[in-house]
N, C-alpha and C positions, 0 to 999 in steps of 0.2 A: 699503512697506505702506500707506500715504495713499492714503486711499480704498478701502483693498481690502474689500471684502463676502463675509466668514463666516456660514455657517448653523450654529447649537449648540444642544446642549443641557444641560438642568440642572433636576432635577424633571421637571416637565410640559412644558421646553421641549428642542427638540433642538439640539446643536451638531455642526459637522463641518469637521474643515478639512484641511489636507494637512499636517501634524505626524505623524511617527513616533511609538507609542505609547510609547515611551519620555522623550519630549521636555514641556517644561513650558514651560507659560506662566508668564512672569512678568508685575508688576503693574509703570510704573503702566499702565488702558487707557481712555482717553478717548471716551467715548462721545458721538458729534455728533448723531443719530438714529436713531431705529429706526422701524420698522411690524412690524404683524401682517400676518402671511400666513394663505392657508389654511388649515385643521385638518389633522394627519394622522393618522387615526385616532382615538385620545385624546388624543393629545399636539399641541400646537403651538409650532409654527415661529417663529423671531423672526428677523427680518433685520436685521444691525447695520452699519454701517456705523464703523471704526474710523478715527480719524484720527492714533492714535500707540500703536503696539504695540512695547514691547521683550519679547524672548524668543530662548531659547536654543535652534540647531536646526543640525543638516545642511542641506548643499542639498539640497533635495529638487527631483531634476530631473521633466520633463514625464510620463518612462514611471511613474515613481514614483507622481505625481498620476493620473497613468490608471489603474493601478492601486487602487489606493486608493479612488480614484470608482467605481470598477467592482465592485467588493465589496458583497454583501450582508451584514446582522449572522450572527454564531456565536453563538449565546444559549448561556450558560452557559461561554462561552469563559473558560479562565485567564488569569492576572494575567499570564504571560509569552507571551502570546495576540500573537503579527504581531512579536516581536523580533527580529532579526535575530540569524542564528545565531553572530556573531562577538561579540555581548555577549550569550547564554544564557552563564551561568554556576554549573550545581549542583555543589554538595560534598555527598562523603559524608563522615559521620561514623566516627569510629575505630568503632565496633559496625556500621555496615555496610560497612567496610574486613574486617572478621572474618566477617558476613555472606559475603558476595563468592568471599572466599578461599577459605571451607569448600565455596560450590557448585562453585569450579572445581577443588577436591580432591578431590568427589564425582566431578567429571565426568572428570576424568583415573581416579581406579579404577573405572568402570565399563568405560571403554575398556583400562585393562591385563587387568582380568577378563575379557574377552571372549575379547580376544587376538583372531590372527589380523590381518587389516590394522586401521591405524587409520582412523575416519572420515573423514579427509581423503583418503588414500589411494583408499579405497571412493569417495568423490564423483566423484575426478578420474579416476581409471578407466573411471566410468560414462560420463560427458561425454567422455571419448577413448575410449570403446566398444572398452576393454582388459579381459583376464581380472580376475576380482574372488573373494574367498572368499565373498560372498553378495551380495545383490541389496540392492541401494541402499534406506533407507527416509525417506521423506517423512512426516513424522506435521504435517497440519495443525490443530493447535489454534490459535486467534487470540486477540488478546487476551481476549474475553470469557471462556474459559473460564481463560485462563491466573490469571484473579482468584481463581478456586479454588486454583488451583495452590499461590496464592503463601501462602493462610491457610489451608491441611489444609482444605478444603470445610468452615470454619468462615460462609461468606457473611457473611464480615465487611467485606470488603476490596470495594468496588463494582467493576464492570466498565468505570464511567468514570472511576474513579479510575486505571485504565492509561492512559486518553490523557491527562489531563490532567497526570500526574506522571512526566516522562522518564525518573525513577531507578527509579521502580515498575516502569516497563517493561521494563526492563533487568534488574532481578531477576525477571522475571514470565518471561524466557527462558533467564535462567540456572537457576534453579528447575526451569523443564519438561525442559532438557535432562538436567538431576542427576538427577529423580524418577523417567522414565519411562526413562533408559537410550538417547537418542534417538541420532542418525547426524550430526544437525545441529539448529541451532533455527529457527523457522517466525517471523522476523522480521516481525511483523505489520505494517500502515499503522494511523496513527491519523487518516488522514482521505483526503478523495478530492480537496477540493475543490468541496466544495459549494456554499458561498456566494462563489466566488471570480466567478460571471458576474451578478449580481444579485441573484438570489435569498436571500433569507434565509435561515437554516440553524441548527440546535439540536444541541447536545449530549443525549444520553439516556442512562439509566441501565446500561441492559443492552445495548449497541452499539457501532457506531461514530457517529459523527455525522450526520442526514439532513437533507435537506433540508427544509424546511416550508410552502414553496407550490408552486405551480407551478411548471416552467422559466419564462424571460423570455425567450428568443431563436426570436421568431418571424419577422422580418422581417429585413431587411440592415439598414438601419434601427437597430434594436436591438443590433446588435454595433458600430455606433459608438461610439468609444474604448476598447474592448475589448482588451485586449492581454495573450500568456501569461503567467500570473504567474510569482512568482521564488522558488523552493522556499526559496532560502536566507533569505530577508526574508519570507514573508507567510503566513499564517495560522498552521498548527498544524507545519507541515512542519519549521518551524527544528529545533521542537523532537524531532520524528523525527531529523532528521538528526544532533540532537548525541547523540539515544541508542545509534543506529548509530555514531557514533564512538566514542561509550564503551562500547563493548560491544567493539569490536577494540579498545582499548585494555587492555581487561581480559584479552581473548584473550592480547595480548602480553605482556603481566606476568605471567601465571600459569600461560603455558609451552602454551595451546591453540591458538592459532597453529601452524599445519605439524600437529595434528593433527586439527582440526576446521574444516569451510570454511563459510563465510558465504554463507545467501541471500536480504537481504534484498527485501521487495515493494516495487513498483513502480505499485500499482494504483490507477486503474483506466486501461485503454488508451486511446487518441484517440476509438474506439467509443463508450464507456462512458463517458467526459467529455459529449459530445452528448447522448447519449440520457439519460442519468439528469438532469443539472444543467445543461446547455444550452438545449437542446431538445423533452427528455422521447423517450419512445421512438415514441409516433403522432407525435410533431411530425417526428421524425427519418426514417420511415418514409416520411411525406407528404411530406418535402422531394427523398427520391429521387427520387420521381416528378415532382414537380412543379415544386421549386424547386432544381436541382441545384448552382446559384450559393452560394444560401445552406450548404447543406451542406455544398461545401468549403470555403467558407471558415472554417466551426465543423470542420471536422477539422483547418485548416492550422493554428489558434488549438490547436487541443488536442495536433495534435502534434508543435509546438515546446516548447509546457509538455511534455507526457511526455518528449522528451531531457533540457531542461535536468533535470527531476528524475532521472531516471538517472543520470547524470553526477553529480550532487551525492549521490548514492547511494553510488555505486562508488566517490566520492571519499572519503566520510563516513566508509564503514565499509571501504575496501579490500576490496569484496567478491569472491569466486570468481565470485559467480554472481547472476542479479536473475531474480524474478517477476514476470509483467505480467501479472493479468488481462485474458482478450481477449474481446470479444462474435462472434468468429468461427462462430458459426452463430446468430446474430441476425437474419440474410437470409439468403434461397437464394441459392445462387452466382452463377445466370444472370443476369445482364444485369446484375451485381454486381461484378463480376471486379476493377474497378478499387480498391474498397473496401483490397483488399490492398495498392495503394499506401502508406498511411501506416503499417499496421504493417511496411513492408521499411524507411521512412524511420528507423522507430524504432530495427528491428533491429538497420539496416546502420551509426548512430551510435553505437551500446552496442557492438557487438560486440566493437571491437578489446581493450577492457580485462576483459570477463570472460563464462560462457557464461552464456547468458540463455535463457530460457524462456518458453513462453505457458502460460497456466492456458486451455484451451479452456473455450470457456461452449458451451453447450445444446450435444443430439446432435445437429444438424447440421453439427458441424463436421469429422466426418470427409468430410462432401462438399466442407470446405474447401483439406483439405490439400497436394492437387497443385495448386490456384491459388496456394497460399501459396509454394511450392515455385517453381513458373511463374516467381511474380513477386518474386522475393528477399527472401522474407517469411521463408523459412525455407532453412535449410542453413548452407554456409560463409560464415562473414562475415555473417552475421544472426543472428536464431533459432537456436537449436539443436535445439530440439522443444519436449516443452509434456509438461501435465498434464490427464489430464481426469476427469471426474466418473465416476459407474455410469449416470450420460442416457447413453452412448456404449457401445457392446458394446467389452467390451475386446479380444477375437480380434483384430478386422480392426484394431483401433487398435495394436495390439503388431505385426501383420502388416508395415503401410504402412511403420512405423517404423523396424523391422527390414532393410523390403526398401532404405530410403533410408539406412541407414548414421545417423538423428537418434535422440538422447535421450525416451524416454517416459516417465513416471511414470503409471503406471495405480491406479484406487482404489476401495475398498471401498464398499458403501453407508455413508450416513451414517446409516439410519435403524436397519439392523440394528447399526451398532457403538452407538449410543444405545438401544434396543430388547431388544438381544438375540435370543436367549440366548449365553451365552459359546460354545458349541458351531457356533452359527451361523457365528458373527461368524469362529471359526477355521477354517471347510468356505469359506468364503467368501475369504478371505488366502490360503490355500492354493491353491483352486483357479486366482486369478490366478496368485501369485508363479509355479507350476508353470509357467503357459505360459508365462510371459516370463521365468525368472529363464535361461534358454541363450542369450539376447540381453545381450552386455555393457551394452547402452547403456537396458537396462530397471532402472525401479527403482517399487518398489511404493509408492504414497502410502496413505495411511489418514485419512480423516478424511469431511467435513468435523466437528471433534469440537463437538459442542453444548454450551451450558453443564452441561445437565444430564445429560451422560454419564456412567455410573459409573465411578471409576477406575480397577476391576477388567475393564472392559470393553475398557479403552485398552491396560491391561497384556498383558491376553490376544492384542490384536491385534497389537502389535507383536513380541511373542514368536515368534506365528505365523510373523510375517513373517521374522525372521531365523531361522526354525526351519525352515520349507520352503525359503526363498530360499538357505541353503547352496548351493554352487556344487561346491567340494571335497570 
């Protein structure tokens, strides 16, 4: 440490070094000189130069420090903000030990009142495109609405107080699954990885977290010392992953396990890392044409990060099954073809431990789906199929699906289930589940649900669903 040169802060000045945020400095620290540096912004910089530092830490090797430099701030980040998931540590309390209990004693007499198969049964069915007594249901609420959920639509409970508190999140899916009578719960992400390539990045009230400037990767240049980050150590992810394990943990003890299967998300895909938080979407556009260097190399970066997080996914929560939102109609196909490389890389890595899916983004993407197919983006040993929006005519989407023997989940508007009237919202459930519920490997999603959905609206939709989607 003699001689080593720290930049920190403290007030008005900033510090920064390669310390795990867990880790402390201790005194004594001798200071031989400093200078002022530049302004940044409001704040200014001090360069200190130490010539005796004791403190207590890990080694922290090279990728570590890349890492770490490579990060933009999470404004409004918690206290257990970049820990590593091997020291999170929450308890609950004996009153949300009783909590707990009660929603998985809800959720188990929902599923005997039903009767007929159990959820899990119903899942694995659909994904082995085997007979079923009704049509698979998808209800995606995400955290934001789940904050309703969890306080009777008191809007007491914030919609970042789910990301920020693992255990809230964890009751904010056992709760949806008890209330609404679900097939499964809609294991949301509480981040993308925003701030993970530079850029700065905010927590907000009614969201997930966004970014707050610009992308920074415009040049090769700029992806110097860049390297995937590591789900299990760095930003918000630990703490997703220790809620996905506490949540199969909770499965196991209270006997839902073998009757209800896990799908937790995955998002966003290699696409969707570039365009939003890399690149931005014209920087990403402009580089196909132009700069085709750079852009692989920001998709090779994003999907080695997208395995490792799967994998620490599938590990977390022993999941049946993973979500990955995809930007698959982002671009027209032609002259694009190759794009399907890194979601087959993604695939073909996740595959063997459970069946995984794409969330298709914009209506283009039914002109994706034989290049995906082509290029082992989708089928055996990848993909298995995907979900897509009402941007997509459902027909020809249940058709392709159908004729390729893959998994689909087709879904309602989101504007009519938030809108109305209850009347709609059921002509509309209906008329999908109808075409597709004679396809085993179809199952009807409903959502995207908004915060400010009524929950008479949600009840109504799902009823629909398992009331047309009978099979038997």
């Amino acid at each position: 440490m003699i001689g080593e040169t720290i930049v920190f802060a403290a007030d008005n000045y900033e510090f920064s070094w390669f310390l795990l945020p867990s880790q402390e400095i201790s005194s004594p620290i001798f200071i031989l000189n400093y200078e002022d540096t530049p302004k940044q912004g409001n704040k200014k910089a001090l360069k200190i130069n130490l010539q005796f530092l004791i403190f207590e830490r890990r080694k922290v090797d090279v990728a570590t420090k890349k890492r770490l430099a490579q990060f933009g701030e999470m404004q409004g980040a918690p206290d257990w903000y970049g820990t590593p998931l091997d020291e999170i540590h929450f308890e609950w309390s004996p009153e949300e030990e009783v909590e707990i209990e009660r929603y998985c004693e809800k959720i188990l007499k929902n599923i005997e009142e039903e009767g007929g198969m159990t959820p899990a049964e119903r899942f694995k069915a659909t994904f082995e495109n085997k007979p079923r007594d009704r049509a698979l249901v998808y209800v995606l609420y995400g955290n934001v609405f789940g904050s309703k959920v969890l306080d009777s639509e008191a809007n007491a409970i914030m919609p970042i107080d789910i990301y920020k508190y693992p255990k809230l999140w964890v009751k904010v899916h056992l709760a949806a699954v008890a209330r609404f009578k679900l097939d499964f719960a809609n294991s949301y992400g509480i981040a993308y990885g925003e701030e993970f390539y530079r850029a700065n990045a905010m927590m907000i009230e009614y969201g997930n977290p966004v970014i707050a400037e610009d992308p920074k990767i415009k040049t090769m240049e700029d992806l110097e010392g860049i390297v995937a980050p590591d789900p299990k150590l760095d930003g918000l992810y630990p703490g997703y992953l220790w809620a996905n394990r506490e949540l199969r943990r909770i499965y196991d003890k209270y006997g839902l396990t073998g009757k209800m299967c896990m799908m937790p998300r995955i998002c966003g895909d290699p696409h969707s890392i570039v365009m939003m938080y890399m690149m931005g979407y014209a920087g990403f556009a402009k580089a196909l044409r132009k700069n085709k260097e750079l852009a692989i190399k920001c998709l090779e970066i994003a999907t080695e990060w997208e395995i490792a997080y799967g994998k620490a996914v599938q590990e977390a929560a022993q999941a049946e099954s993973l979500y990955m939102c995809a930007m698959t109609g982002a671009q027209p196909p032609k002259g694009y073809e190759w794009l399907a490389e890194y979601w087959a890389k993604v695939g073909q890595a996740l595959a063997p431990k459970s069946w995984n899916i794409y969330g298709y983004g914009y209506a283009g993407a039914l002109q994706w789906l034989d290049i995906l197919k082509e290029n082992g983006a989708l089928g055996d040993g990848t993909f298995r199929g995907g979900l897509h929006d009402y941007q997509c005519p459902f027909k020809p989407m249940i058709d392709w699906h159908r004729d390729n023997e893959l998994t689909l989940f087709s879904m309602n508007s989101d504007k009519t289930l938030l809108d109305g009237p209850i009347s709609k919202i059921e002509e509309e459930v209906k008329e999908i589940v109808e075409y597709g519920k004679s396809y085993n490997g179809f199952g009807i999603a409903i959502g995207m649900v908004d915060y400010w959905t009524p929950f008479a609206n949600l009840d109504a939709a799902v009823a629909a669903a398992k009331k047309y989607g009978r099979t038997e």
